[in-house]
Every structure is written in C-alpha cells, then in structure tokens.
TIROTI-313509 format. One record per residue (C-alpha): x, y, z; residue in three letters. Coordinates in steps of 0.2 Angstrom, whole numbers, plus 2048, in hexadecimal, padded with zeros to 3 digits. Layout:
<pts>
XYZAla;...
</pts>
This chain:
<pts>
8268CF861Unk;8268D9870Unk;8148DB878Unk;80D8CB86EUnk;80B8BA876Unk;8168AE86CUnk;81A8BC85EUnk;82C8BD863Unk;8398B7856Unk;8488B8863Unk;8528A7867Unk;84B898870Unk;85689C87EUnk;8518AF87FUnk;8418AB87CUnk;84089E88FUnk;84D8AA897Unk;83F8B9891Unk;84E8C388EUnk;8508CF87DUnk;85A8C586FUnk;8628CD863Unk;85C8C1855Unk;86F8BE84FUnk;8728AF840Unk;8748A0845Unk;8768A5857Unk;8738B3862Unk;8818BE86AUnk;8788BF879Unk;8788AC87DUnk;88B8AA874Unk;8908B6881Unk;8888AD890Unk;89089E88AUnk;87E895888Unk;87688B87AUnk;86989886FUnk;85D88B869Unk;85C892858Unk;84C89B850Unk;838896852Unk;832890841Unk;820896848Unk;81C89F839Unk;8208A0826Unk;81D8AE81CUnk;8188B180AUnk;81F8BF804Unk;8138C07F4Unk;8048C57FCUnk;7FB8D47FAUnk;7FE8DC80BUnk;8108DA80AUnk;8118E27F8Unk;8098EF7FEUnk;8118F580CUnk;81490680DUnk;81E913816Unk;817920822Unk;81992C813Unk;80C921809Unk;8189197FEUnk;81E90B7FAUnk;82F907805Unk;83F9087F9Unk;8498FB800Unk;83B8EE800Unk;8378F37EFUnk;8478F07E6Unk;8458DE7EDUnk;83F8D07E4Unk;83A8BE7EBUnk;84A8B87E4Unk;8558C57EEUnk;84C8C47FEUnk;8558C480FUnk;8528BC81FUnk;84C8CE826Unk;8418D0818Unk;8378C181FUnk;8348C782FUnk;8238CF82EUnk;8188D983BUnk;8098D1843Unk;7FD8D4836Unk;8078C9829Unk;80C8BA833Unk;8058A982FUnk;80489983BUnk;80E88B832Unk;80287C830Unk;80386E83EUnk;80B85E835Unk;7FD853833Unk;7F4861828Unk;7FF85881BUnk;7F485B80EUnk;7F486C80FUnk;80886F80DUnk;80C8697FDUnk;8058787EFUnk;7F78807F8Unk;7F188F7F0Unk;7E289B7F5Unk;7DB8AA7ECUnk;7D68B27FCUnk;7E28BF805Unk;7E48B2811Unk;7F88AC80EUnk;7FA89B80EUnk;80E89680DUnk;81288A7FEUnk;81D881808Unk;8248757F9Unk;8268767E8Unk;82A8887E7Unk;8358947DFUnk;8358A37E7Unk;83889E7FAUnk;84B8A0800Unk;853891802Unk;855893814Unk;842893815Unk;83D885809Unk;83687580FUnk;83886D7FFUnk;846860806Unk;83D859812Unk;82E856805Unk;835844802Unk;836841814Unk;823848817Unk;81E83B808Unk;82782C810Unk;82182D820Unk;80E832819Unk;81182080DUnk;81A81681AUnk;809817827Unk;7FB81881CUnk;7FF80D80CUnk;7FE7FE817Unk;7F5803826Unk;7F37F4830Unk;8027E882AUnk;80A7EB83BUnk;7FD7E2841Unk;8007D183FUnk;7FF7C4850Unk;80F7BA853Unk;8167BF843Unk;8297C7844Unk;8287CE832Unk;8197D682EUnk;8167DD81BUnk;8187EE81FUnk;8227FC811Unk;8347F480EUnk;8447FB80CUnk;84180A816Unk;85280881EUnk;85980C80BUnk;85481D80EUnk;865821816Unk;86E81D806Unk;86A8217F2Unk;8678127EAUnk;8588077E0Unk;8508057F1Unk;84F8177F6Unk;84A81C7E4Unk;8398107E5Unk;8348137F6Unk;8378277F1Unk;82B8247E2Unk;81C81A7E9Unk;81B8277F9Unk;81B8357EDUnk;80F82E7E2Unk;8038287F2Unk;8058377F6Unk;8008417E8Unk;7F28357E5Unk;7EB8387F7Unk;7EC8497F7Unk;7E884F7E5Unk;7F88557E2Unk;7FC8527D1Unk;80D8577CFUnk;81484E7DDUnk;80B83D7D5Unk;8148417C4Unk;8248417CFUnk;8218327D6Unk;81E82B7C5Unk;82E8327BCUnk;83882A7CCUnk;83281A7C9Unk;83481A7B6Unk;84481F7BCUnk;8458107C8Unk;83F8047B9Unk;84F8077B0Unk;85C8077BEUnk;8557F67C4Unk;8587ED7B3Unk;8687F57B3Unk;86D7EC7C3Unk;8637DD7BEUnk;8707DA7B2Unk;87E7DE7BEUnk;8817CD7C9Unk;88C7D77D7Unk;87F7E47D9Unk;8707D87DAUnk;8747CF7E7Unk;86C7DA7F6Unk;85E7DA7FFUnk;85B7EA7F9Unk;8567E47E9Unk;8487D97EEUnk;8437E87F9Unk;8427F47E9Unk;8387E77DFUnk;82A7E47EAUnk;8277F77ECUnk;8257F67DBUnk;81A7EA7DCUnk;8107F47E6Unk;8108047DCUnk;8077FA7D1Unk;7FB7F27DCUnk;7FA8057DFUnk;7F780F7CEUnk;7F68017C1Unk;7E47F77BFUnk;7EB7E87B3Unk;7F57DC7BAUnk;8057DB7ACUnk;80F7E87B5Unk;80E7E07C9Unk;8107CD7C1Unk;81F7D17B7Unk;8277D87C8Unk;8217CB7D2Unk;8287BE7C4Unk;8367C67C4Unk;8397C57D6Unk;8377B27D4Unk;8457B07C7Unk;84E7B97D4Unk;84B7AF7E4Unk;84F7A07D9Unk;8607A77D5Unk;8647A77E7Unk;85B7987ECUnk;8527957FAUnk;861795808Unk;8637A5805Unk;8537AC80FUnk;8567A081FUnk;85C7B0829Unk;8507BC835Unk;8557CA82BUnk;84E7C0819Unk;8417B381FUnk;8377C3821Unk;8397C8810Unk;8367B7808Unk;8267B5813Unk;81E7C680EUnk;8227C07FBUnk;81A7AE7F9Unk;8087B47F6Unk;80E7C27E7Unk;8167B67E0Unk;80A7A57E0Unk;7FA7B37DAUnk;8077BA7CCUnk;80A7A77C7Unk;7F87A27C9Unk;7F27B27BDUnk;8017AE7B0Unk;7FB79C7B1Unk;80F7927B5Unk;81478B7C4Unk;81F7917D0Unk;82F78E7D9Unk;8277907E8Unk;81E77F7E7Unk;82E7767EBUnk;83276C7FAUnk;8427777FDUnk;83A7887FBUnk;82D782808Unk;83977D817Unk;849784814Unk;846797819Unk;83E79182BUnk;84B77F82CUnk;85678883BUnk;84578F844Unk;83778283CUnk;82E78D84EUnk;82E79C846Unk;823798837Unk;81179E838Unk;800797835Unk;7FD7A1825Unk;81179C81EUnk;80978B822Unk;7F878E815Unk;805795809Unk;80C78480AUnk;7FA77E801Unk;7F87907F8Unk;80C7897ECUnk;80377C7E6Unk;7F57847DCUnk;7FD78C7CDUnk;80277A7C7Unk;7F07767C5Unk;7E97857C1Unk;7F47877B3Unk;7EC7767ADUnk;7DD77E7A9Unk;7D579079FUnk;7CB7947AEUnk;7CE78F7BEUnk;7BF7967C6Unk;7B57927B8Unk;7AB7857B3Unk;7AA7797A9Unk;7BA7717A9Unk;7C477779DUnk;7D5771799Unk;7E477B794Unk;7EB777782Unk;7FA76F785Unk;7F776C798Unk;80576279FUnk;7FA7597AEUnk;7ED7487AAUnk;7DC74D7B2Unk;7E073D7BCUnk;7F07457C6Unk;7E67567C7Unk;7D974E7CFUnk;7E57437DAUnk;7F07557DDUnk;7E07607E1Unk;7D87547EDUnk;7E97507F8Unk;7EB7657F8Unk;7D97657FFUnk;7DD75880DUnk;7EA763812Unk;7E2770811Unk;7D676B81BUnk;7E376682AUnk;7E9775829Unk;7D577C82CUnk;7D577383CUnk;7E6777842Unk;7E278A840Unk;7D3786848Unk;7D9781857Unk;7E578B85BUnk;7D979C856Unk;7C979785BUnk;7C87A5867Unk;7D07B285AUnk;7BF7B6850Unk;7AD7BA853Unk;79E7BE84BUnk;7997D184DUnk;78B7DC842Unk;7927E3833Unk;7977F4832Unk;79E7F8821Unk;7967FD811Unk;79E801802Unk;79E8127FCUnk;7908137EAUnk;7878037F1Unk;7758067F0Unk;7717F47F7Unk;76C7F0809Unk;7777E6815Unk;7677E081BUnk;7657D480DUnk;7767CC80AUnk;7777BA80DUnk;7817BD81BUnk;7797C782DUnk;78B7C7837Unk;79C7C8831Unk;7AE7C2839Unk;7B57CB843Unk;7CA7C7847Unk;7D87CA856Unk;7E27D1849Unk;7E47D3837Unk;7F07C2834Unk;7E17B683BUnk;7D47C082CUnk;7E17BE820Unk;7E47AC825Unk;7D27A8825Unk;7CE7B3814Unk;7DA7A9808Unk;7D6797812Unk;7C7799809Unk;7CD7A17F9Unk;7D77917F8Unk;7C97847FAUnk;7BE78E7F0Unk;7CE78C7E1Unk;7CD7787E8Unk;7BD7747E8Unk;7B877C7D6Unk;7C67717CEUnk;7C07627D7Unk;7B17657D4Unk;7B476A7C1Unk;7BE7587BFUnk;7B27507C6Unk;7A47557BDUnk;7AE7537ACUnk;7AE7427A8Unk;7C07427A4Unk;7C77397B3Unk;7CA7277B2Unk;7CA7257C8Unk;7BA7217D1Unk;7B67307DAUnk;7A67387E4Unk;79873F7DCUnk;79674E7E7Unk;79075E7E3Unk;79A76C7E9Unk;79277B7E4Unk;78C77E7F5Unk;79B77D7FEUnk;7A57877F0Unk;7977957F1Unk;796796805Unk;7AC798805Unk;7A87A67FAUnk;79C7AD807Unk;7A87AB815Unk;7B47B580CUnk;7A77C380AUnk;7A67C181FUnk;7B97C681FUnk;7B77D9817Unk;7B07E1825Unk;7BE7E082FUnk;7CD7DF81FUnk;7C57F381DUnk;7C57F9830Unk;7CD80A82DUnk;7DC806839Unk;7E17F882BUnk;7D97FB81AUnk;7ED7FF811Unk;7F17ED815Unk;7E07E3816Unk;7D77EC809Unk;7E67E47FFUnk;7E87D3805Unk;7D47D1804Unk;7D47D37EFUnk;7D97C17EBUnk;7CC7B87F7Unk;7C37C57F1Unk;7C37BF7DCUnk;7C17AF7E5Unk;7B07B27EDUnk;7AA7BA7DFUnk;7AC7AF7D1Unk;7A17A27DBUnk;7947AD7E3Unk;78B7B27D1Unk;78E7C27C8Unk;77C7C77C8Unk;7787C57DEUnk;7767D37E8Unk;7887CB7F0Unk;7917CD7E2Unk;78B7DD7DEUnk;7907E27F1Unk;7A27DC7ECUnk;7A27E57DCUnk;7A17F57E7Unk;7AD7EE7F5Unk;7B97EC7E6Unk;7B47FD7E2Unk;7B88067F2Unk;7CB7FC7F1Unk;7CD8027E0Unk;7CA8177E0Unk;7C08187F2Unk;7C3819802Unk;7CC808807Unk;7DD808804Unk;7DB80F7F0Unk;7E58017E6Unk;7E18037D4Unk;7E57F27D1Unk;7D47ED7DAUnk;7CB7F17CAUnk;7D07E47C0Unk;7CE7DA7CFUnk;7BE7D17C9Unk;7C27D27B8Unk;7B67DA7ABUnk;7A97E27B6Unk;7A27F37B5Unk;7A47FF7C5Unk;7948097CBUnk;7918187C6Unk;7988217D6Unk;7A88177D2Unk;7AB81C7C1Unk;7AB82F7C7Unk;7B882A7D5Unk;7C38227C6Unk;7C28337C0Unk;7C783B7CDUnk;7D682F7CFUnk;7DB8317BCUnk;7DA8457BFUnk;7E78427CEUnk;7F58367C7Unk;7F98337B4Unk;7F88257ABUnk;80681B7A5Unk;
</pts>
C-alpha cells in the first residue's frame, strides 16, 4: 500500500525494484514484459473476512456497498481479500504453533483460523500443510534428546519419517501419533480425535498386511509398529495395548531371522527394538528370542566394532524373562514360584549368579572406559505436586552424564542387578536350593541400586531431553521403587516423578501411570489427569 512501510501487496520483484506492480495472477505484466522473474505475492497478512469491520463496511453514501453485499464467504474472490490498513492482520510467526490450529477470540481483534475452516478460499487455506506443521512439531519434541547418544550411529529417534514421501502403513502412523501429540500438547481436541481415527485406521491396515507375506517384508513395517508402540506409551496407561505390538514385533523379527538385520540400514532398527521387546516379555512373564546366541552376534558379526556398550548390557538384560517368568513376583519377596515353572530353583540359582558375574564385568568394562563421562553435581529438579524437600532425600548430589547414552547405560545397569540380586537373594533365603551357597544379606545393596537410579533423573528430565529420557528412565524407575519402601519420603519423590512423566511437564507419556503399579497420584496430579482426559478421548 502506497504511503505504508511494508503495506504494499505488489510483487516481490516490484516491491525491491520500488516500482508500481500491477498485482497481475500469478505473475505481473510489468516483470513478464521486462523478461524478469516476479517473485510471486507476500503472504504477510491473512484476512478474516467475518469480522465486524468488514461486514460493515460502508459506502461514502452510508450504506452498505452492493457488490460486497451480494458476496458470501463461499463466493469470495481474491480482490475481495485485499483490505485497507485498518483490517490487516499480521500472520503469526511459525513457532506460535499453538496458536494456528482453531484459535477463536470474542474480541474485535481478528485472529485467522488458519486450519480447519470452511469458509477461507482454497487458495488461502493452510489446512494442507497441517500434517506437515504436526510432523515436524512431533518429530523434535516427542523424543527430545534421542539424537543425543555418544558413539551411537542409530539413535532412537521418530522412525519412518522417510515414508512420508509415499502413502502407505508407515505414513499413516507417523501422520496419526504427530496429530495426536499434537492435539494433546496444544489442547486441541479435534486434531487429537484425528490422530485417533488415523490410527484405528492404521490398526486395521496393518493386520491386513500381516497376513499378506509379499507386503510384509519391508522395513516399513517394523517402522509402523514401533510407532505404534509409542502411541501407546503416549495415550494408553495399561500395558496390553504397547506388549501386544512389541510381541508382535518379536513374532516378526523371528520370521526373518536374525541375518536379516546385519546391514547399516537395519542394525539400527534392531538395536532401538531389544529393550521393547525383553520389558514386553518380562511383563507378559515368557522368554524371548532375543535370548539366543544368534540373536546376540549375528546383526554386529560383519562389524563386531560397531556394537556399543549398552548393546553389550542388553546382552545380560535377554536373559531375564527366562527367570523371571519362573516366579509370580520378581521384585517381590518371598520367593514365590510360578505354577508350572519349567526351571529347578537349583539352575535358577546357577543361571542368575553366572548373569550377575557378567554383569558385573560388564560394570568394570563401562567403567573404564567412562570414568570421566559423569559427575556428581546439586540437584536441580523437583517434580511438579511434591510437597517434600530435596533436603531430606537419602541422596545430597545427583549424576550428572556426557550424554544421555552413558545415564541410560548407567540407569538400567542397575535396574538389572536390582532384578539379580532380589532373585538371588529370594533363592537363597528359600530353603529350596539343594547347592551350598552364602548367607549373605543383600538387602542393602538391592536398596542402594535403587537409590542410584533415583541419582539418574535429574539429568534423564533436563528439558533439552525429557521426550526420550523421561521415557527410557520408567523401567529403572519400577525398579527403584519396588525396593526403596512404598511409604519413604523417596518413594513418595518417585511417585510424583512418575507423575510429572505421566500428565506433567516431562515428556507426558500416559503409560507412566501404571508405571509403579497400583499407586495413587497426588492430588495435583489427578487434576492434570483431568486436563489430559479433557484433551484426547479415551479409547
């Protein structure tokens, strides 16, 4: 607009050349006839042709103009859009994210709807690229920090992203868990209940192509199950829906055997999988594939190099379902053996204590090697509804890592002695076994594992990594505190840690609240389960 900085809505080109453009579509004559490239149109502003101002317009005579009258939203043309300086609106910047997705004010202040309308023109609506603003919104934030892993070629970060290029299962998931993170960030209902109907939709395309062995032999398909695994860890607070996935997966994997994931492009895949699938084992109480010699070299036998420390403790972590399946309660005590367990308490005993060696080789291999990678430092989270003091946990410092794959690497070290040492010591004290054994008491050592593991979530829930650590802390997490007592002040502490996971602040994955079992959520955390059930429906 002539005589307003930045007001014109001439050409790109015009506009640097400061020259009078005749605002031609979808080029301007005076640039076509100078042979140069226009530029196109500045999207600086949008206009809502509903508001007050512009419905009451009025001619010099008073009334209202008859050509603007006798158009509706519906029949509006581009000309009709260009309003004077009174009635433009600066677009919102692109990080104002949650602002663009049905924004309404009761004010005369217009705000642009800018998806999920019906009466912007076509030309104007924003609506597809709202998959694009929901991907991208999902892809940083729903696992914040995976990217962060040392020495490690194939960090857990959102998979199948590369499917967006072509419709298919993997497109459809990925579409559905960044519209329902989304949603369930932002309070926008609607968009949740799209993310929800896509992966119901998802569901039934997947077991369709289960059955179809020439479509089930793609990456692709892994990719799209273990984003549905975590659009359950995301909305879904009991485990059956993630374990059937992740069980799934398994069944899966062992159908292609474990030759199949010995490339760079699949080695990744397969490493990012071992933990889902031991924890889904472990909680459906059967053992797993993994636990077999092959499944435990052949992916790394042409770059035996390239397999990491934590790969290494996964080696140990395989193990466990077999014993723990053995008994009703793993980290309970007494001992109490499974009906029809298939394992003598003899060879468990035998079994856990050779696991415990190793694992404790693997302890002073890490060590070595990452001395330098960790430090004590002063804590500096509290979970939000705690009404304790930091001052009076059993801990004064916490652990402080290089990167998130040396906490994560130190967290479940000690979520698996603390699984070790309760079924040794559980054995031991049973009066079952037939070997001559020590008469140790191990309660200490199990109770100061679980301590060490509280030392780990500081720095698991820094902001810059609280998608991905806030998730991979919640197994060490049951860990510690099933053997710290239910009614300290620590286990209270990691009552409301679980809390913040679950509906607070740190990463916000509903399946943190079954976490710990049956426990009851403070009083500030039952009103944030509100809030989340008011955001995404059930089901």
């Amino acid at each position: 607009m002539v005589g307003v900085p930045g007001g014109s809505r001439g050409c790109a080109r015009c506009r640097r050349r400061k020259v009078k453009c005749d605002q031609a579509r979808p080029t301007c004559q005076r640039c076509a006839r100078a042979g140069l490239e226009c530029g196109g149109y500045p999207d600086n502003f949008l206009h809502d042709p509903r508001s007050s101002s512009h419905e009451q317009r009025r001619s010099p005579s008073g009334t209202r103009s008859t050509s603007q009258a006798s158009k509706s939203p519906a029949n509006l043309e581009p000309d009709d859009l260009e309003p004077d300086e009174s009635e433009l609106v600066d677009a919102e910047p692109a990080y104002a994210i949650s602002s663009m997705i049905r924004r309404e004010r009761n004010s005369n202040n217009r705000t642009v709807p800018l998806l999920h309308n019906n009466w912007m023109p076509e030309f104007l609506d924003l609506l597809p690229f709202s998959d694009n603003i929901c991907v991208s919104y999902a892809s940083v934030n729903i696992l914040k920090g995976a990217g962060k892993f040392r020495n490690v070629k194939h960090p857990f970060v959102l998979p199948g992203l590369a499917n967006l290029r072509k419709d298919g299962l993997a497109k459809n998931c990925i579409l559905a868990i960044s519209r329902t993170y989304f949603g369930q960030q932002h309070h926008q209902t609607d968009i949740a209940k799209d993310g929800l109907s896509l992966y119901s939709s998802a569901l039934k395309d997947l077991n369709g192509v289960l059955g179809d062995s020439k479509k089930n032999r793609t990456l692709e398909i892994f990719e799209a199950i273990v984003i549905m695994i975590l659009y359950e860890y995301l909305v879904a607070r009991k485990t059956v829906g993630w374990v059937s996935h992740a069980l799934g997966l398994e069944t899966l994997l062992k159908s292609y055997g474990p030759g199949a994931f010995n490339t760079p492009s699949t080695v990744g895949f397969f490493e990012n999988v071992r933990e889902m699938i031991v924890n889904a084992a472990m909680l459906s109480s059967r053992t797993t594939i993994l636990s077999e010699p092959d499944w435990k070299t052949i992916p790394w036998a042409d770059r035996p190099e390239d397999k990491s420390e934590l790969q290494h403790l996964f080696d140990i972590f395989v193990d466990l379902p077999e014993l723990t399946m053995q008994t009703t309660g793993p980290l309970g005590t007494p001992l109490e053996l499974r009906p029809g367990h298939t394992m003598d308490v003899d060879t468990m005993y035998r079994k856990s204590v050779d696991l415990l060696r190793k694992l404790d080789q693997w302890r002073r291999m890490w060590y070595n090697k990452n001395y330098e990678e960790f430090f004590e430092a002063q804590p500096t989270y509290t979970p939000k509804g705690w009404i304790g003091r930091t001052e009076e946990l059993n801990w004064k410092t916490v652990w402080h890592f290089s990167t998130l794959y040396e906490a994560q690497a130190y967290a479940v070290y000690h979520a698996i002695l603390i699984l070790l040492l309760r079924m040794i010591s559980n054995l031991e004290q049973s009066g079952l076994l037939s070997l001559d054994h020590p008469k140790v008491d191990r309660t200490f050592a199990i109770y100061m594992a679980g301590i060490e593991i509280c030392r780990c979530v500081d720095f698991h829930l820094i902001e810059a990594q609280s998608g991905a650590g806030s998730l991979l802390i919640l197994m060490p997490l049951r860990c510690a505190w099933k053997t710290i007592g239910e009614n300290s002040i620590e286990s209270q502490w990691l009552e409301a840690v679980v809390a913040d996971i679950s509906v607070g602040d740190r990463g916000r994955w509903a399946i943190a609240g079954g976490t710990l079992g049956e426990w009851k959520f403070s009083r500030s955390s039952n009103m944030a389960h509100r809030v989340f059930d008011n955001t995404l429906p059930s089901g």
